[in-house]
N, C-alpha and C positions, 0 to 999 in steps of 0.2 A: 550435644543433645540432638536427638535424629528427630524426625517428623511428629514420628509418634507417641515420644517423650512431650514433644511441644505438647505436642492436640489434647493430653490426659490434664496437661497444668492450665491448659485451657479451660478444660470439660469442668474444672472445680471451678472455677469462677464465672464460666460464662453458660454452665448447660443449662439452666434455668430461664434465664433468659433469652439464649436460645430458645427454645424449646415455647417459650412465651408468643415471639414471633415466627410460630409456625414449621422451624425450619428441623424438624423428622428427632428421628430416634435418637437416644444417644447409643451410637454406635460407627466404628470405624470406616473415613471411605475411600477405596483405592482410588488413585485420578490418574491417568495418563496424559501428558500432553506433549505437542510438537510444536514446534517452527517450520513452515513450507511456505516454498517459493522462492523471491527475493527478498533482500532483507533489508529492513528500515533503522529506524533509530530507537524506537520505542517497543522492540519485540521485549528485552529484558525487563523496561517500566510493567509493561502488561501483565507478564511472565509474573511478577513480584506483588501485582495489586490481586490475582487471582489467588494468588497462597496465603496473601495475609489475610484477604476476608475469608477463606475456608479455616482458616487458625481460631478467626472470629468466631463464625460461622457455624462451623458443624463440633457439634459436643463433644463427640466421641473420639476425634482428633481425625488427623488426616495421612496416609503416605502418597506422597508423589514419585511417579516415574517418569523420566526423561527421554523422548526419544532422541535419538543423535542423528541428527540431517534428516528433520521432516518423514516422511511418508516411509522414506527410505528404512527410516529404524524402524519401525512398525512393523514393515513388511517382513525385515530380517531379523529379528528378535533382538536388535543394538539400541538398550536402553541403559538405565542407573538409576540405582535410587537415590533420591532427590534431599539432604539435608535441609534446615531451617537456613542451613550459612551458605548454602547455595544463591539463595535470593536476596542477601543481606549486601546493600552498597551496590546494587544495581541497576539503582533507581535512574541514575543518569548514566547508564554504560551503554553505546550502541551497539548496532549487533545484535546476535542471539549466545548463550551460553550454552545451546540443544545444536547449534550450529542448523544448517538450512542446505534444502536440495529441490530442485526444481524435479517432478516428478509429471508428465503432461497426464492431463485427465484420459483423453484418449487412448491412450497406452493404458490405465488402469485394467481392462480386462484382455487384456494383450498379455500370454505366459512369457516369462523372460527367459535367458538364452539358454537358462536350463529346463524351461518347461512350468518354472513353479505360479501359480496361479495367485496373482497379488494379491485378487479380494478377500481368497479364502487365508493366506497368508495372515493379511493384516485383521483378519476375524479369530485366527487361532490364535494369534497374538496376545491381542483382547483379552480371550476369555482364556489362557493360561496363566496372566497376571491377577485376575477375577478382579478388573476393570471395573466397577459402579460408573465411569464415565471418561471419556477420552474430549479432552481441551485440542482445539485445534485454531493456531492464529495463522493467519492468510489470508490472500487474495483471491480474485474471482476464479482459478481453477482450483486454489487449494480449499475454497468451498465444496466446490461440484465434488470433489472426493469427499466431504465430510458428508455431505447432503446420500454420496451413494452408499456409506459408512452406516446414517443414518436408514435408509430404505433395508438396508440388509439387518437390521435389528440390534446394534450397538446405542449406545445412549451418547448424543456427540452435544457440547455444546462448542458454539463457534466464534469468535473476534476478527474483527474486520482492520487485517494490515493492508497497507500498499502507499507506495508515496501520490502512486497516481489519483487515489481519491474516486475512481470507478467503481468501488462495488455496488451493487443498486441494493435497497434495504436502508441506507443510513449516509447523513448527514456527510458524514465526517469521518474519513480514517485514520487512526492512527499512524504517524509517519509523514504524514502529507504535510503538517505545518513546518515541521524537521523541513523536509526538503522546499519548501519553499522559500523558506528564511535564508537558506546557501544558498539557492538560485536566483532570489533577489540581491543577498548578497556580491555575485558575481557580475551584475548586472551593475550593481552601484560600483566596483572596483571597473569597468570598462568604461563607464563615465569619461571616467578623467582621461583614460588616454584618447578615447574617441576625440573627446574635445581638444584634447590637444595637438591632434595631427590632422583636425577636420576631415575625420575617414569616417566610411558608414561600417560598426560592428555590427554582425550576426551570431548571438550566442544561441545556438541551437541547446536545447535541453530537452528533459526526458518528458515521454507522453508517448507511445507508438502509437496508440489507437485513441489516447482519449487528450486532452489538453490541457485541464485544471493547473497542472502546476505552471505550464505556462502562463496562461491567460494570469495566474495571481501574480505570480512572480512578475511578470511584464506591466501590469498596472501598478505594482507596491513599486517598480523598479524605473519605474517614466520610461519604459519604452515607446519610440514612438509607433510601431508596428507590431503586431501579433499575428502569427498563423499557428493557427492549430488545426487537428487533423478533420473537426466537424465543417469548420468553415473553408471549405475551399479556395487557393487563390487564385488570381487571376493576373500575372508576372506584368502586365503592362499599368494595372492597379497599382501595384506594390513599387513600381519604377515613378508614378505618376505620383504618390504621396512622399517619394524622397524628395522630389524637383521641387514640387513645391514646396517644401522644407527651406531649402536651398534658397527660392526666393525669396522668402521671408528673412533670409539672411540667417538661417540656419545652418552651420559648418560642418553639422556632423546629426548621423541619426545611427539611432540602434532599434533594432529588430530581433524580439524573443518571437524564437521559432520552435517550435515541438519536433522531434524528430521521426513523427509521425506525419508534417504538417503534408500537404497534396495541393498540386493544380488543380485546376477545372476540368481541365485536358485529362489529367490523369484519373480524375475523379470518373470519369463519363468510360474507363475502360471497366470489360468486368473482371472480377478477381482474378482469373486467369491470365488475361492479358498484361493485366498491373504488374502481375509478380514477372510475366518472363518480361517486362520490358525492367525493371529493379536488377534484374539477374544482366543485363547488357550495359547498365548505368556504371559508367564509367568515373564517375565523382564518389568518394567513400560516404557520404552522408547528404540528404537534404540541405544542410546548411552550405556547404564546399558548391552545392550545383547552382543554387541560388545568387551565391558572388560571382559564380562566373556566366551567369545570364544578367545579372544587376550589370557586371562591367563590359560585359560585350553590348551594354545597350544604352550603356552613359558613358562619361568620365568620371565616377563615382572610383575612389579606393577603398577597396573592401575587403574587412579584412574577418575571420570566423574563431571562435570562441567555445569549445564542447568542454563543460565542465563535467559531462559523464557521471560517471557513479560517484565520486564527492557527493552529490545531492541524496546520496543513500548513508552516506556514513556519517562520524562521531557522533556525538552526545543529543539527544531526544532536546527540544527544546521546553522550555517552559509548557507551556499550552499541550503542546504534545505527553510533557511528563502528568501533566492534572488531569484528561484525558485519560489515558492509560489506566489508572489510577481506577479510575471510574468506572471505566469498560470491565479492567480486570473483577472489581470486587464486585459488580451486576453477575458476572460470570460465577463467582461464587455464590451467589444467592441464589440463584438457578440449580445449580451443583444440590447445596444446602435445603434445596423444596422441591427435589428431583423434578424439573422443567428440564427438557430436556426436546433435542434437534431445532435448538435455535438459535441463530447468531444475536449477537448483542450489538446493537448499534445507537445510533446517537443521531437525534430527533431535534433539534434547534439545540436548547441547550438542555434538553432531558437526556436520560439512557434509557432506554428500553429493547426492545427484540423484536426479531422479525424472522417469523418460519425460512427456516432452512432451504424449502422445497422453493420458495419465493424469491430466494437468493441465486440458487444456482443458474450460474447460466446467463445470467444478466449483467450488461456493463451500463452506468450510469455515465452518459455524452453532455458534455457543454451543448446547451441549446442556442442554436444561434441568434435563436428569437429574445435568449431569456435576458433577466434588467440587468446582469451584471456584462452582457456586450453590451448591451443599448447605452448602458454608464458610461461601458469604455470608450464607445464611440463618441459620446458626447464629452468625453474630455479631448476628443481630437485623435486619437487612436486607431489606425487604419486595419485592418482584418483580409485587406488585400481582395474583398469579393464585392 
């Protein structure tokens, strides 16, 4: 039974009430949707919570189409239409089933190597499908495309992925608890062997520009030091909170670092300078240059830990799956009462939205002022500044 088989056996039971609660005509709605960017655990949960409330939801029934790898299929007309057994059983599957492609905003009006002009591309696209509304799950650039998607006169509604937890507009991303839970988890597997061979572990993890999954990961996980990239360190800080470890008769310390984390020193260069002195950094990551400045300035053995993209993959966790969940069928509602160019986000523990236009462009920073370092620190937790 394809899409629009469902949406008719739907329409006889639910258009009425539908239709009670506001939510339009009974008649057919085409939806397109993608996966852009990187990919988390909870794109296929989301993926599944938007088609089941549109099944709910819209009277008339529904067809979905698939883009395949994000932005990319869009632009190049590599879609599929989307069955009801598509989304069935992939509630807990990571991943994307559209697959995913990193697409940069700034390229968007850049013609590619053959000249073809993406905007109007992904606009012809659109309207040769006769598109009612294009779903789009991503992060903070695969916003700024939906938002320019949205200014060019497409109907977009948007869900807020990434593990980093930076979109500005909302709460909480989907994916972010997913990777926190591995990265805690790796944290609590490093335990034991720190302690057993009284070395200090640096497990670097992800965050390039923003630090949320560190900083949680690193307080769920007793580490005793945190850097991320808001808070700047300062290497004779971060040496002077191991010692004193040490005297306390402390054997061993671990330090969750962001692979975005920065000196002082580096902080105070400007972007220009930053990046060509990165391009001369002779150590492959922040973590690697950190051990070998810890051990040229103690007798500390240190030893470094990059759990990498594991913290993007398998199964969406609990919280993340209910979430999802949630985000997705707001999404439908939206769809269903044609609202339309706004992302869906999550407010304490409400859902609601927040304009597109208000999104784009914005990354949401660990404040260093804010109560969740002030906590940390008060459980003893050094930040290195």
């Amino acid at each position: 039974m394809d899409m629009t088989d469902r949406g008719k056996n739907y329409n006889k039971t639910y258009s009425k009430e539908s239709q009670k609660k506001g939510y339009g005509e009974t008649k057919m709605k085409r939806i397109g949707m993608l996966t852009s960017g990187g990919d988390c655990q909870s794109l296929n949960a989301t993926m599944r919570g938007v088609v089941k409330g549109l099944h709910q939801l819209v009277p008339g029934g529904v067809e979905i189409y698939g883009f395949e790898n994000g932005y990319k299929g869009l632009i190049y007309g590599n879609y599929r239409k989307l069955s009801g057994k598509d989304f069935s059983g992939i509630l807990t599957t990571g991943g994307t089933i559209l697959g995913t492609s990193r697409q940069p905003f700034k390229l968007m009006r850049v013609p590619d190597e053959n000249g073809l002009d993406k905007v109007e591309a992904m606009k012809s696209t659109y309207a040769y499908l006769k598109l009612d509304c294009l779903v789009v799950l991503g992060g903070n650039g695969s916003q700024k495309t939906a938002n320019l998607l949205r200014e060019e006169g497409l109907n977009v509604v948007a869900l807020p992925k990434t593990i980093d937890n930076d979109l500005w507009g909302t709460d909480m991303t989907f994916g972010f608890q997913s990777a926190v839970d591995l990265a805690t988890h790796d944290i609590d597997c490093i335990h034991t062997t720190a302690a057993s061979h009284n070395r200090v572990f640096i497990v670097e993890l992800m965050g390039h520009k923003v630090g949320w999954v560190t900083l949680h990961a690193g307080i769920a996980g007793g580490a005793d030091i945190i850097l991320i990239p808001e808070i700047p360190y300062d290497i004779r800080n971060v040496v002077g909170a191991l010692e004193r470890r040490k005297e306390q008769g402390k054997g061993f310390s671990i330090l969750a670092v962001a692979e975005g984390a920065i000196s002082k020193e580096d902080a105070a260069l400007s972007k220009k300078e930053y990046k060509e002195k990165l391009k001369k950094r002779t150590y492959p990551t922040v973590g690697y240059e950190l051990a070998a400045e810890i051990e040229d300035m103690t007798d500390f053995e240190v030893r470094v830990t990059v759990p990498g993209h594991t913290q993007r993959g398998g199964q969406p966790c609990p919280f993340d799956r209910v979430i999802s969940s949630r985000l997705g069928v707001k999404a439908a509602e939206l769809i269903a009462t044609e609202q339309y160019g706004l992302m869906v986000a999550m407010k304490g523990f409400e859902i609601t939205t927040t304009p597109l236009e208000k999104v784009a462009g914005k990354l949401k920073y660990v404040t260093p002022d804010s109560d969740i370092v002030k906590q940390a620190k008060h459980l003893g937790i050094s930040f290195g500044d």
